[in-house]
C-alpha positions, 0 to 999 in steps of 0.5 A: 559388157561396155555397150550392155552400159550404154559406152561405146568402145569403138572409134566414134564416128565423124562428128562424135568422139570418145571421152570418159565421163564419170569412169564411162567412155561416152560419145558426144558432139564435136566441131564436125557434128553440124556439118554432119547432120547438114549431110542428113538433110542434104540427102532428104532434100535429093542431093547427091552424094557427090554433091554431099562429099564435096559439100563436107570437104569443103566445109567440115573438113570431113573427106569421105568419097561419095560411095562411102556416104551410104555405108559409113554416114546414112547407115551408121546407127551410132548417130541415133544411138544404137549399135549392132556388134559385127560378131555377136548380131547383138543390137544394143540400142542404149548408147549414151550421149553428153548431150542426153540423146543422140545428134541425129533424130529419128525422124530425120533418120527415117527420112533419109532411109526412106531415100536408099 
């Protein structure tokens, strides 16, 4: 029922946190965001992943291995605003930001698709 709403109940992914927002759990942008969205364009300019997870170690702070890049950063939908529940296959494509849209374009989202 929260992501019919446009919340997200679930463990934001790094650069986003959780917050209630007028009795809603909303994600929006943390310090980590734009270290994050560097690592989008990272990818379309043809860096590879070890040199994308160093990259985000050493100045994000945000340690995540190589292999993980794919999975847990270039496919994560929530970045874009939509979600699919692991049980259901429900897609749910409304989720809401405190900054009125999602960090990650789709245009930017599409170019990094297009590398895998």
């Amino acid at each position: 029922m929260k992501l019919e709403k446009g919340e997200f109940p679930y463990t934001a992914p790094k650069g986003l946190d959780n917050f209630v927002y007028k009795g809603q759990r909303i994600l929006r942008q943390n310090d980590k965001m734009p270290f994050v969205k560097r690592a989008f364009e990272m990818k379309t300019e043809g860096k590879t992943h070890k040199e994308i997870s160093k990259y985000l170690k050493e100045y994000g702070g945000i340690k995540i291995g190589d292999r993980e890049l794919t999975d847990r950063f270039f496919k994560n939908t929530v970045y874009i605003g939509e979600y699919t529940e692991k049980n259901t296959h429900i897609h749910f494509s409304n989720l809401q930001f405190s900054e009125g849209r999602p960090p990650i374009t789709l245009a930017l989202w599409d170019r990094v698709q297009k590398c895998f």
